[in-house]
N, C-alpha and C positions, 0 to 999 in steps of 0.2 A: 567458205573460208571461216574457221573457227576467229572468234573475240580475238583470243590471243595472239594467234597468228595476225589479223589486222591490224591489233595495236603495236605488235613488234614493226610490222609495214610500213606503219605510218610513224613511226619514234624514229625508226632511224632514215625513212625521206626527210621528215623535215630537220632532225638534227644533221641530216649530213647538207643537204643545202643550205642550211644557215651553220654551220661547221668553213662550207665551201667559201660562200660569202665573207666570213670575218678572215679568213688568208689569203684569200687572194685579193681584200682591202688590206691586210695589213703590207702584200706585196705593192701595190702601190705604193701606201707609203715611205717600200724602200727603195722602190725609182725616184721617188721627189726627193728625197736624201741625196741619192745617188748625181741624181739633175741638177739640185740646188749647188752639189758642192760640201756638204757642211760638212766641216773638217773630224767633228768627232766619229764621225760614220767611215770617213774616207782615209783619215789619212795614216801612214803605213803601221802606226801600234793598236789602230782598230780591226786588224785583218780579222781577227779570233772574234771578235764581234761580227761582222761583215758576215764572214762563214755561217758562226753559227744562226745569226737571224734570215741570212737565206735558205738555211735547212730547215729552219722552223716553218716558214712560209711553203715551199715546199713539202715536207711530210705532211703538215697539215691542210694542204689544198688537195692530197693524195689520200688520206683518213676520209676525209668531207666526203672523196668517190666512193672510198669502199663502202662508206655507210648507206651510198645512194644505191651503189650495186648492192649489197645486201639487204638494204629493205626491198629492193626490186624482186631479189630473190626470193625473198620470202612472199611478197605478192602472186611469182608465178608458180611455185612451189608451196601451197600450204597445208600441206596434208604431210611436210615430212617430219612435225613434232618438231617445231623450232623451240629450244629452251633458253634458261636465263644468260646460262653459261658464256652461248655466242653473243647475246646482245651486251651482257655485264664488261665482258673481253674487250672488245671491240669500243666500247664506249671508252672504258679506262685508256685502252692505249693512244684513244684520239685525246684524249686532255693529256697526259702525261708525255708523249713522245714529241709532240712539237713546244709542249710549255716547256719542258727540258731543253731543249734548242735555245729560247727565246728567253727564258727567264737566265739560263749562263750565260747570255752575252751580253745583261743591264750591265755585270760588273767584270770587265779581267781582267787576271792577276798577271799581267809579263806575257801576255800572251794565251794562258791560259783561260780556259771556263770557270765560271762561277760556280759554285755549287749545284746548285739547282739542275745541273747539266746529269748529276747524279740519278732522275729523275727517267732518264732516256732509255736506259738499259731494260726497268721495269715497266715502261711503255710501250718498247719493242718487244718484249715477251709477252704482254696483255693482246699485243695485235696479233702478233705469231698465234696465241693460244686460240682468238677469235678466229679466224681466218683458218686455220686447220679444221676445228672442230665445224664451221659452218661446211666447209669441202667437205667432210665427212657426212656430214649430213645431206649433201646433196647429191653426194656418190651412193648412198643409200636409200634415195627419194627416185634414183632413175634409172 
């Protein structure tokens, strides 16, 4: 296994296990919300909040895997010339795609997301773009 190829390996095992770990601790958090009661979380003008920080939690408990499956991939796969491209991709859309979820639900406007929700559209295309180009490369390695 080439340097490169094992540092790409090991960046995104451990960024995605500890990726994994910080959402599905912040999902807990929104069960004890949820459990305690507390009215800013629950009650019927926080839906648009509710939503979006359960999507946050969500996509990003789902990023955390792909990054686990894809450094897996490249550990059993290293000979297929993995480049920056997939890991730069991939990385971006795991910070962007769930901080967009999570940072529009500190504040809404009537229902609406915050800003920051802005944030989602180019986080789903960073993953999109990771996630093809890594398939392509593995459709090409076998």
């Amino acid at each position: 296994m080439s340097y490169e190829a094992r540092e790409y390996a090991r960046w995104h095992l451990r960024f995605g296990w500890w990726t994994l770990a910080v959402w599905l601790v912040l999902g807990l958090g929104l069960e004890a919300l949820h459990g305690l009661k507390v009215g800013w979380y629950l009650d019927p003008g926080a839906e648009a909040r509710r939503l979006l920080w359960t999507l946050a939690h969500a996509h990003g408990a789902l990023v955390g895997l792909v990054h686990v499956a894809f450094g897996a991939t490249v550990h059993a796969l290293p000979g297929a010339g993995w480049g920056r491209l997939e890991s730069r991709a991939l990385t971006a859309g795991a910070a962007l795609l769930p901080l967009g979820f999570l940072l529009g639900g500190v504040v809404v406007h009537g229902g609406d997301p915050g800003l920051p929700v802005l944030l989602v559209p180019p986080g789903a295309l960073c993953l999109a773009v990771g996630v093809v180009a890594a398939a392509r490369r593995v459709s090409r390695a076998t």
